[in-house]
N, CA, C and O atoms as a DFTB+ gen file, in Angstrom:
580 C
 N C O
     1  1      14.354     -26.433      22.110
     2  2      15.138     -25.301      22.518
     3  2      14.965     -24.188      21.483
     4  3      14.950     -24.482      20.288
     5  1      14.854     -23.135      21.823
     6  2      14.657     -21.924      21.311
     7  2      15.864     -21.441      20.899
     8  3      16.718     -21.588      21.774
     9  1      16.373     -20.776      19.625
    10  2      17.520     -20.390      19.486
    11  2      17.125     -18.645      19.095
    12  3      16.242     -18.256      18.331
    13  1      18.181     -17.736      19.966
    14  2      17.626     -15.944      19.959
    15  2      18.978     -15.638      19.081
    16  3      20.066     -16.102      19.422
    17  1      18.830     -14.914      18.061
    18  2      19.793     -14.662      17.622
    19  2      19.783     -12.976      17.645
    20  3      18.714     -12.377      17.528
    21  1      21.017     -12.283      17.801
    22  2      20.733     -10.751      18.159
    23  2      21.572     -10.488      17.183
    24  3      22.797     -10.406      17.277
    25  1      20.978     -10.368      16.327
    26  2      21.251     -10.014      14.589
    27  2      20.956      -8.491      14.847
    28  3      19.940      -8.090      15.414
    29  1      22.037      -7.631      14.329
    30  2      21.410      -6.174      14.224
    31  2      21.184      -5.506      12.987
    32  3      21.945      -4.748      12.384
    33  1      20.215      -5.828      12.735
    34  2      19.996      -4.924      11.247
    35  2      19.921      -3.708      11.205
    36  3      19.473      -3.006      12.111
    37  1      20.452      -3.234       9.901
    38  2      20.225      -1.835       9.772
    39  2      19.353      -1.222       9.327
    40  3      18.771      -1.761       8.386
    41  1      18.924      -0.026       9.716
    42  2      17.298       0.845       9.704
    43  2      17.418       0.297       8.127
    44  3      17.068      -0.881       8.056
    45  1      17.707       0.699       7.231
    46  2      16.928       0.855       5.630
    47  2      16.057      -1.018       5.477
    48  3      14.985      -1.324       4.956
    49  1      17.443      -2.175       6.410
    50  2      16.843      -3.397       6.156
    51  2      15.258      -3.610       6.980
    52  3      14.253      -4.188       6.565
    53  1      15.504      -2.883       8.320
    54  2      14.241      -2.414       8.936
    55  2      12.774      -1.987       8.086
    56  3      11.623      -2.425       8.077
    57  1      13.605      -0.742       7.304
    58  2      12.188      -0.410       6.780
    59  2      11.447      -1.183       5.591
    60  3      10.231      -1.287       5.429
    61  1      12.839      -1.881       4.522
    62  2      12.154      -2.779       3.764
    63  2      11.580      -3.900       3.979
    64  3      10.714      -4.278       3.189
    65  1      11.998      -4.821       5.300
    66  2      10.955      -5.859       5.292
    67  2       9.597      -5.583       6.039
    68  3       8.753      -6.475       6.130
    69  1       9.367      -4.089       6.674
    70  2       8.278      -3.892       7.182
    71  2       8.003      -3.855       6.155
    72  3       7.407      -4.890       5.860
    73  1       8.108      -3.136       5.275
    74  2       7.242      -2.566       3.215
    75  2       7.182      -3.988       3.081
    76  3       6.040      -4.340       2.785
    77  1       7.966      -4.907       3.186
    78  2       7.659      -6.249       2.024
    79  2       6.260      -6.831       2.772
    80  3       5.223      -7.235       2.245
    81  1       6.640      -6.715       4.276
    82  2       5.145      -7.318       5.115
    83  2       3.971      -6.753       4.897
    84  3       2.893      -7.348       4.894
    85  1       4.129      -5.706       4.729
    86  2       2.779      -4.949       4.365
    87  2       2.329      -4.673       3.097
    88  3       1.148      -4.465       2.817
    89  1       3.319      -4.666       2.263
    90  2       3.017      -5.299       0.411
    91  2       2.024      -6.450       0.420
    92  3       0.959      -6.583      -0.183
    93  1       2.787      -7.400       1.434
    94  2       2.060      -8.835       1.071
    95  2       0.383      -8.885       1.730
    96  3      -0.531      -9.559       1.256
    97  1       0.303      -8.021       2.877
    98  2      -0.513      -8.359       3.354
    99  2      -2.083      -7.074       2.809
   100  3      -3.275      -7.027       3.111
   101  1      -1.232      -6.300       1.972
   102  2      -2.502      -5.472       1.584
   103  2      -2.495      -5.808       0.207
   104  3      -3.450      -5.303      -0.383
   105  1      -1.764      -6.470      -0.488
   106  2      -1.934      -7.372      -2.114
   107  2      -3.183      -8.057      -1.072
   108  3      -4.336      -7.631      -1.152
   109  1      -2.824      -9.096      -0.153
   110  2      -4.212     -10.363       0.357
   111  2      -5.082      -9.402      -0.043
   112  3      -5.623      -9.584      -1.133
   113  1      -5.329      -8.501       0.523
   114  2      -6.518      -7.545       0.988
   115  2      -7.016      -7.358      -0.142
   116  3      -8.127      -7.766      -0.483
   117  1      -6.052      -6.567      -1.001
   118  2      -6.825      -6.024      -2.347
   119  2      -7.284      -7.215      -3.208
   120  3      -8.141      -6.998      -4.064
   121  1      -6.786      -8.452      -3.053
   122  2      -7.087      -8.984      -3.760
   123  2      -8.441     -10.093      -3.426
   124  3      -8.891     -10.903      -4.236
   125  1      -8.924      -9.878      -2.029
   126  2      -9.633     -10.648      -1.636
   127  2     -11.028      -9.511      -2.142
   128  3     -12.024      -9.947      -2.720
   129  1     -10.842      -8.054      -1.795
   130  2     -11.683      -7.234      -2.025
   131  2     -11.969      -6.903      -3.608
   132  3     -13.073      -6.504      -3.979
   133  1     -10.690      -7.139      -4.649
   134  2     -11.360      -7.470      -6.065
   135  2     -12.248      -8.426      -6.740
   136  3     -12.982      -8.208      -7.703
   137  1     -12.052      -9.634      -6.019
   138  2     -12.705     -10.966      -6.145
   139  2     -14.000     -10.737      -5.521
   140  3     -14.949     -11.009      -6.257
   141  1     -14.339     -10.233      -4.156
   142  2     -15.575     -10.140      -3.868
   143  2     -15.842      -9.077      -4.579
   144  3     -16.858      -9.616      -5.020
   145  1     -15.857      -7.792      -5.224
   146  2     -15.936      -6.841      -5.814
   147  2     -16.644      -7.129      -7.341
   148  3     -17.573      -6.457      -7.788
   149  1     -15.978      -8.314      -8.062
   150  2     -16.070      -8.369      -9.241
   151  2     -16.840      -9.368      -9.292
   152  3     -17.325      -9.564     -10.406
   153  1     -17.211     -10.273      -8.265
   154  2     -17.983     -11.481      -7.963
   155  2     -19.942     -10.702      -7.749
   156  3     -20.974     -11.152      -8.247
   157  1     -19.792      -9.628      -6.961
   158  2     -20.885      -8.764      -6.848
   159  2     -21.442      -7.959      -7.472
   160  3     -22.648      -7.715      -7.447
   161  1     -20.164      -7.175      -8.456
   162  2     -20.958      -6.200      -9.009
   163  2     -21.098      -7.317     -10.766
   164  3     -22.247      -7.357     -11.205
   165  1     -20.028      -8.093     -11.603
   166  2     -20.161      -8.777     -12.377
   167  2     -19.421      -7.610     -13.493
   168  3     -19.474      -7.695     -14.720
   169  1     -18.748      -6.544     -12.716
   170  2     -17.879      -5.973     -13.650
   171  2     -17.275      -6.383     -14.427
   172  3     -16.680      -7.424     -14.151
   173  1     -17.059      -5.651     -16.147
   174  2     -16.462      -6.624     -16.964
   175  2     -15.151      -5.714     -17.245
   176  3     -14.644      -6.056     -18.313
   177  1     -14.638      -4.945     -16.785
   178  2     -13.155      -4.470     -16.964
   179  2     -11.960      -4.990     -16.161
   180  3     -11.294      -4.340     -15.356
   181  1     -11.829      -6.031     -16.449
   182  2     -10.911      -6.584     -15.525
   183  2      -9.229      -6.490     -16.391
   184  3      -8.205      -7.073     -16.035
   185  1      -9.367      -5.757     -17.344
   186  2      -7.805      -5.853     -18.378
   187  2      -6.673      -4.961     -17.469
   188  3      -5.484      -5.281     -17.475
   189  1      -7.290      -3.568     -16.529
   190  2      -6.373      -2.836     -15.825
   191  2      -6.377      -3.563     -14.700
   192  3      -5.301      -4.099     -14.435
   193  1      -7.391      -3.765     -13.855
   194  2      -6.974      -4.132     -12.415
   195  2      -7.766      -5.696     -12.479
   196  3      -8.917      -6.104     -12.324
   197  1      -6.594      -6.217     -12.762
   198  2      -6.462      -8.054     -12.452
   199  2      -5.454      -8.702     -11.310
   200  3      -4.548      -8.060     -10.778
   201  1      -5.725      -9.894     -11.066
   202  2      -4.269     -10.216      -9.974
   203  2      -2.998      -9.936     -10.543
   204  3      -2.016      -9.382     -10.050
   205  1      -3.177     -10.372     -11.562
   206  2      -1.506     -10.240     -11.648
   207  2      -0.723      -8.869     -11.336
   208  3       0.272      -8.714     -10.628
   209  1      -1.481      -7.889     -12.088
   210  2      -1.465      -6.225     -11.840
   211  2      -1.412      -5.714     -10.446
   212  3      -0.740      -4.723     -10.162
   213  1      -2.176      -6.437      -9.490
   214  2      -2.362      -6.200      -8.409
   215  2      -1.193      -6.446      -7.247
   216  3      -0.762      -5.835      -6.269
   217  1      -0.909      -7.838      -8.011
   218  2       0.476      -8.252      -7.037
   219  2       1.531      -7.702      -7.457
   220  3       2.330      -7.648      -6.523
   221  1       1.997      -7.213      -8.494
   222  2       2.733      -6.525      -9.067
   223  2       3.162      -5.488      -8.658
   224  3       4.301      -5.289      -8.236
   225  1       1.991      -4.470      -8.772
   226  2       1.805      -3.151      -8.817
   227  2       1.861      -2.409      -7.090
   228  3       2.298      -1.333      -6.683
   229  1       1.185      -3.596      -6.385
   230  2       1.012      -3.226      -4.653
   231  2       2.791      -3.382      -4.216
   232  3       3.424      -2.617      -3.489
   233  1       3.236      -4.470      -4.836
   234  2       5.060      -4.883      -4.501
   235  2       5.564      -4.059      -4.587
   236  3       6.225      -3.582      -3.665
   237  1       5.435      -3.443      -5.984
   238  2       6.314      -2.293      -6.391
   239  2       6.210      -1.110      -5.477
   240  3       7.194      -0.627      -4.917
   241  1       4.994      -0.660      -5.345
   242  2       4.494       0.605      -4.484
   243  2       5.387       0.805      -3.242
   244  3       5.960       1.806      -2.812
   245  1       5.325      -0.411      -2.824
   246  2       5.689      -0.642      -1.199
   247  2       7.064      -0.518      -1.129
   248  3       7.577       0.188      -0.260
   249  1       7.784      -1.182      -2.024
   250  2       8.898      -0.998      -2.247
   251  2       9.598       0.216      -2.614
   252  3      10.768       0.388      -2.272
   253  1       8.768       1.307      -3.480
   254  2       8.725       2.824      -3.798
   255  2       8.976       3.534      -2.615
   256  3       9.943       4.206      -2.258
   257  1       7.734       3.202      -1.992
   258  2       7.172       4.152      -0.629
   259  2       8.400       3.823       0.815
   260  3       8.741       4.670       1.641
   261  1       8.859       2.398       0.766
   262  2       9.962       2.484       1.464
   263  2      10.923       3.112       1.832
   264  3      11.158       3.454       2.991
   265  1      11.922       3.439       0.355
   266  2      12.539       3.868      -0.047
   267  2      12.398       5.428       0.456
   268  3      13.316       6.041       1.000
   269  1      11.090       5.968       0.182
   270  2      11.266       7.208       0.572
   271  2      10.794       7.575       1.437
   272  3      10.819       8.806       1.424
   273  1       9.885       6.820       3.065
   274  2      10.331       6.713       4.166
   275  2      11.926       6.823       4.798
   276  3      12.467       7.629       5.555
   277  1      12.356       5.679       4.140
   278  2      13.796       5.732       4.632
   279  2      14.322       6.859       4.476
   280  3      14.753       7.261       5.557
   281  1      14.549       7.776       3.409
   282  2      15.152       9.155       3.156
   283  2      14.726      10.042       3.719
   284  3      15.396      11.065       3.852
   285  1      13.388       9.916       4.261
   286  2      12.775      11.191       5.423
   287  2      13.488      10.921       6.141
   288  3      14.562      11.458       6.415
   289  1      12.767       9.620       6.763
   290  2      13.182       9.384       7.936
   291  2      14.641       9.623       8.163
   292  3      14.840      10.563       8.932
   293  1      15.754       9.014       7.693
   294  2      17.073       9.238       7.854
   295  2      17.821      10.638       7.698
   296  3      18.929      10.965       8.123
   297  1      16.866      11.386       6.943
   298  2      18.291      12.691       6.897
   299  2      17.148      14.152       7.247
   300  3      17.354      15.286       6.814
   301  1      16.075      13.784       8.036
   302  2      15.108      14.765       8.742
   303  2      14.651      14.320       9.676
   304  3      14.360      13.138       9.856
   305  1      14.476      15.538      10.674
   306  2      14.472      15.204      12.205
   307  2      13.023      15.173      12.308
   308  3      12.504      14.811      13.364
   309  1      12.360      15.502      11.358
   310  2      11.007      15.020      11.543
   311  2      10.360      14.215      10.260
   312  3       9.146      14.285      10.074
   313  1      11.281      13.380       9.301
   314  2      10.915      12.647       8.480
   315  2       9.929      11.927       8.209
   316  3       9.432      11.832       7.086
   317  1       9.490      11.256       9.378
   318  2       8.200       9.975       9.791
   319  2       6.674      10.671       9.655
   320  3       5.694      10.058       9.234
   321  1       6.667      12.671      10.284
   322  2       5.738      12.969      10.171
   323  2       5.296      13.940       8.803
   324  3       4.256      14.540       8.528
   325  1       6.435      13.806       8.190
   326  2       6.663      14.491       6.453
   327  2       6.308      13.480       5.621
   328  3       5.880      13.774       4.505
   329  1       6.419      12.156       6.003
   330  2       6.334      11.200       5.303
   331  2       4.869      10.691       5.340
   332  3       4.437       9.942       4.463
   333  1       4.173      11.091       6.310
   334  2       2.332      10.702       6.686
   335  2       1.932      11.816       6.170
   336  3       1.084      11.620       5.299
   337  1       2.244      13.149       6.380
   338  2       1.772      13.752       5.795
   339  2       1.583      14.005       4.229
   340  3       0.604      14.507       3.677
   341  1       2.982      13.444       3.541
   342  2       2.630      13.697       1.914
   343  2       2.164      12.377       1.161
   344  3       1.958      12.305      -0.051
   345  1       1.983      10.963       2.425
   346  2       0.890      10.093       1.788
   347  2      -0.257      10.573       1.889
   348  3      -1.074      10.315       1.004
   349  1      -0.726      11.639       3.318
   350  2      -2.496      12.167       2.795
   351  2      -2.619      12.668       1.780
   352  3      -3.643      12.761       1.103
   353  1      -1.409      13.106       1.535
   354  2      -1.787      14.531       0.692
   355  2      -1.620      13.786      -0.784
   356  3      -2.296      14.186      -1.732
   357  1      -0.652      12.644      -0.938
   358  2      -0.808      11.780      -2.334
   359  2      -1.934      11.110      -2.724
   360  3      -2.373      10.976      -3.867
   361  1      -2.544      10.532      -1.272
   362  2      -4.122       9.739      -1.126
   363  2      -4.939      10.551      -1.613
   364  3      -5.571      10.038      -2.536
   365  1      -5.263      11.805      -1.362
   366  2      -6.156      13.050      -1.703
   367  2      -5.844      13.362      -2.773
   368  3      -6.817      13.740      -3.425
   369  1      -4.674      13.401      -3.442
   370  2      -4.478      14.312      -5.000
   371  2      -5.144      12.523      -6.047
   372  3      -5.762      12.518      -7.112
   373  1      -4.849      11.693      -5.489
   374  2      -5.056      10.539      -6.210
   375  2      -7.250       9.983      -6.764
   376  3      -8.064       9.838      -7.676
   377  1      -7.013       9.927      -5.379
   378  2      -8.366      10.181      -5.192
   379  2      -9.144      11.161      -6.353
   380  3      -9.942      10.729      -7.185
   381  1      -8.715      12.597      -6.206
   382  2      -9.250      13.426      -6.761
   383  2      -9.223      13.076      -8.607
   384  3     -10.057      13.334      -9.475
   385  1      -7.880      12.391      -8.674
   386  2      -7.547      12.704      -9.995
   387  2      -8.541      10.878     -10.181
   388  3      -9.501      11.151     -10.902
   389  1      -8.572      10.201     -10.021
   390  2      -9.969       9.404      -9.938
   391  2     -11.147       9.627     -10.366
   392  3     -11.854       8.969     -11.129
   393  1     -11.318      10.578      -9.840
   394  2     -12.811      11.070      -9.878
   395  2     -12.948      11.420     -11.168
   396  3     -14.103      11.292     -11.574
   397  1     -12.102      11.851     -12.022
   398  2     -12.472      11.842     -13.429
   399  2     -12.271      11.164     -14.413
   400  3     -12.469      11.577     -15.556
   401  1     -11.886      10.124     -14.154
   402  2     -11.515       8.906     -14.735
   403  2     -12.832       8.496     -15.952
   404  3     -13.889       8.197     -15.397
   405  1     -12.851       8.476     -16.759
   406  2     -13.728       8.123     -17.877
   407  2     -13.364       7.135     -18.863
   408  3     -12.682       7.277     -19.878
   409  1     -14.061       5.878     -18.291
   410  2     -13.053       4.921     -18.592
   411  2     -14.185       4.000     -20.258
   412  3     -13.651       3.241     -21.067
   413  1     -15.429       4.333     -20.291
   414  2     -16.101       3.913     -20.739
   415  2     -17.625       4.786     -20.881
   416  3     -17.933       5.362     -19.837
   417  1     -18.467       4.928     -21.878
   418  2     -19.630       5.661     -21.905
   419  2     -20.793       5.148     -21.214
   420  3     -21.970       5.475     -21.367
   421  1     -20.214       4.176     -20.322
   422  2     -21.697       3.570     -19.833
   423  2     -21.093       4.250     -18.297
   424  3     -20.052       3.997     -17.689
   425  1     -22.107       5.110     -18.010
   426  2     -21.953       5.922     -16.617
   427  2     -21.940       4.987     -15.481
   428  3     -21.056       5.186     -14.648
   429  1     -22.748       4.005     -15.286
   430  2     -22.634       2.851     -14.929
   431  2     -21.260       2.529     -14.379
   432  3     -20.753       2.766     -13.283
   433  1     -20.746       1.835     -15.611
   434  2     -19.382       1.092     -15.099
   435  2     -18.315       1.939     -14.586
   436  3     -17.534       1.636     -13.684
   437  1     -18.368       3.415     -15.476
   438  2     -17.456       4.117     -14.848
   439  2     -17.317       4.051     -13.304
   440  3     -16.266       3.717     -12.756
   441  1     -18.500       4.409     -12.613
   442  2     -18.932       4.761     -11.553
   443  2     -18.310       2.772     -10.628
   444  3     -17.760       2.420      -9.585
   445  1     -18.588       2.443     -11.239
   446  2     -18.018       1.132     -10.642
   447  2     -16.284       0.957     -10.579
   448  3     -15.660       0.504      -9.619
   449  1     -15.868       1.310     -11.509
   450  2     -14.356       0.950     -12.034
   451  2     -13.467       2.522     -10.696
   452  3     -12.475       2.394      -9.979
   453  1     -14.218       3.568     -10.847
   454  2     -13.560       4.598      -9.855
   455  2     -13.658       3.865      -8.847
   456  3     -12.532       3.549      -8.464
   457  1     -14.981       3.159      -7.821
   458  2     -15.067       2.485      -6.825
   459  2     -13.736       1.879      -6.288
   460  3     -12.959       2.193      -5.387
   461  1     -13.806       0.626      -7.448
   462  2     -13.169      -0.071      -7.082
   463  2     -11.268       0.600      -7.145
   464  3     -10.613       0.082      -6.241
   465  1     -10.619       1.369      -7.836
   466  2      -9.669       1.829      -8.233
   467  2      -9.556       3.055      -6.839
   468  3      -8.413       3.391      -6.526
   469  1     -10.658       3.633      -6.110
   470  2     -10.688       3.934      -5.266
   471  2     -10.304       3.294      -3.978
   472  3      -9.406       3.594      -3.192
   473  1     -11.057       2.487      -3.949
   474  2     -10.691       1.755      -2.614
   475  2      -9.202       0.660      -2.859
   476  3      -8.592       0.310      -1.848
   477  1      -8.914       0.378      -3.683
   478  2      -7.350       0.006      -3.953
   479  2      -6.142       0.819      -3.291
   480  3      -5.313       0.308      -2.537
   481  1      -6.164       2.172      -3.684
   482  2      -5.800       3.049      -3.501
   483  2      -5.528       3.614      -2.041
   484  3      -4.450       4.005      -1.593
   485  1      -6.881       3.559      -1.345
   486  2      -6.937       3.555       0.032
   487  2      -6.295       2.638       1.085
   488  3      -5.784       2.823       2.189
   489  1      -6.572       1.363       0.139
   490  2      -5.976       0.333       1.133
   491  2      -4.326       0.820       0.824
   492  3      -3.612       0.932       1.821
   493  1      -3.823       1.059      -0.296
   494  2      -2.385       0.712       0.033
   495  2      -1.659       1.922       0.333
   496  3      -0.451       1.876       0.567
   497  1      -2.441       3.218       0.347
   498  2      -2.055       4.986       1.269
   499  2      -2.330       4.473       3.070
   500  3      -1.528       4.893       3.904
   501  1      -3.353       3.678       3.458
   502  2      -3.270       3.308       4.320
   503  2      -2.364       2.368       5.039
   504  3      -2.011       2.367       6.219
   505  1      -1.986       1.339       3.768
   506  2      -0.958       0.696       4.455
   507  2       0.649       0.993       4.725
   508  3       1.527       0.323       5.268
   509  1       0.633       2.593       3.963
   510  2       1.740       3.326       3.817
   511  2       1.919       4.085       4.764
   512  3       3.079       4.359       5.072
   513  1       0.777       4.665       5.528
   514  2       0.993       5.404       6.452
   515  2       0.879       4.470       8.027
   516  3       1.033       4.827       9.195
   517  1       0.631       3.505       7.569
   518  2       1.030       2.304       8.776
   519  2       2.822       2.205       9.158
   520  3       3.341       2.278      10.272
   521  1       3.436       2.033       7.936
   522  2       4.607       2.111       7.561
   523  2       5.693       2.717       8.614
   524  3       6.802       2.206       8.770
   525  1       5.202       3.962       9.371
   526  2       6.042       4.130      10.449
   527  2       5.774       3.199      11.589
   528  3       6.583       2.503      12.203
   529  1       4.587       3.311      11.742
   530  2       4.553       3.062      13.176
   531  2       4.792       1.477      13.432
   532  3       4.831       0.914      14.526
   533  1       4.908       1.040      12.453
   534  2       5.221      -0.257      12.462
   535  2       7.130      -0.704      12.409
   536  3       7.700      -1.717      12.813
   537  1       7.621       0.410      11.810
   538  2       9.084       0.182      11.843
   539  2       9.707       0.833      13.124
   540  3      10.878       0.763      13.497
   541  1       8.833       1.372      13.611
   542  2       9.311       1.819      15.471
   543  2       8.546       0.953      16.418
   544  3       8.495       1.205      17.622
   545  1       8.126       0.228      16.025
   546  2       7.193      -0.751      16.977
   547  2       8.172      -1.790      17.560
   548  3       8.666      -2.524      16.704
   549  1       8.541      -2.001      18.776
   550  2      10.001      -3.138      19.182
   551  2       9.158      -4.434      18.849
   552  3       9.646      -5.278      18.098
   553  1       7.804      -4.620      19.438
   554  2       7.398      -6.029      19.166
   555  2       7.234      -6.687      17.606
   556  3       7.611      -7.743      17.099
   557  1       6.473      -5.507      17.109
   558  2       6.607      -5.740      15.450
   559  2       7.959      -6.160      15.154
   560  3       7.874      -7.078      14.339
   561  1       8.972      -5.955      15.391
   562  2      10.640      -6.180      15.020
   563  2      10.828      -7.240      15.592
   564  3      11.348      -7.904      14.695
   565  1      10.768      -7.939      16.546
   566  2      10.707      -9.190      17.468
   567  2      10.034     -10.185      17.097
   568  3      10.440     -11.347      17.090
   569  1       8.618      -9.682      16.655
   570  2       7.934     -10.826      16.823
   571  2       7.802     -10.965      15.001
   572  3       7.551     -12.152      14.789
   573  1       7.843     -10.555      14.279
   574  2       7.727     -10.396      12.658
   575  2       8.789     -10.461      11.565
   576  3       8.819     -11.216      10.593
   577  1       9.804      -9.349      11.988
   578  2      10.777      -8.856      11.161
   579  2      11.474     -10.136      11.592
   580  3      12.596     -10.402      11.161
């Protein structure tokens, strides 16, 4: 027997366990893509971006970025699309400020270490701007939350 329970949560509990689901599931990501990353290229800077940093650092984010979803969203009538818009626009200033990252004199690794610190980055602006459409989604809430 199936038991339905019609628990009503409230939007902020809404938006944090979508953030915690999507913390967890773009930590997998990043961390499956550092391992093949560091397995391929044989990069040796692993002191900034290691697992532990990774699981850490993606938790925290998500948990950040929640937070201020919820405050769009809740006290602006167009919050959800203020809130996609100033993750492009954080993805893009981030990105940019990347690009000069000089982390070491071997042009080489630099060029490797932006890569990878790049595409980190992407995955979890992407998984931020998932972030709405996933906390208005009824099945996502049904079948997940």
């Amino acid at each position: 027997m199936i038991m339905k329970y019609d628990i009503k949560a409230n939007p902020f509990d809404k938006v944090m366990m979508t953030a915690v689901f999507l913390g967890i599931i773009v930590t997998i990501v990043a961390l499956a893509f550092d391992a093949s990353f560091l397995e391929s290229t044989g990069f040796p800077f692993t002191s900034i971006i290691n697992v532990s940093s990774l699981i850490f650092s993606i938790t925290l984010v998500f948990m950040v970025i929640a937070v201020v979803y919820y405050a769009l969203s809740h006290w602006l009538k167009y919050g959800s699309m203020l809130f996609i818009g100033l993750f492009v626009l954080i993805t893009v200033l981030l990105l940019v400020k990347v690009a000069g990252i000089h982390r070491t004199d071997n042009q080489h690794l630099n060029h490797e270490f932006r890569q990878l610190l790049s595409i980190i980055i992407l995955m979890v602006m992407v998984g931020a701007i998932f972030l709405p459409f996933l906390v208005n989604n009824r099945k996502f809430r049904e079948h997940v939350i």
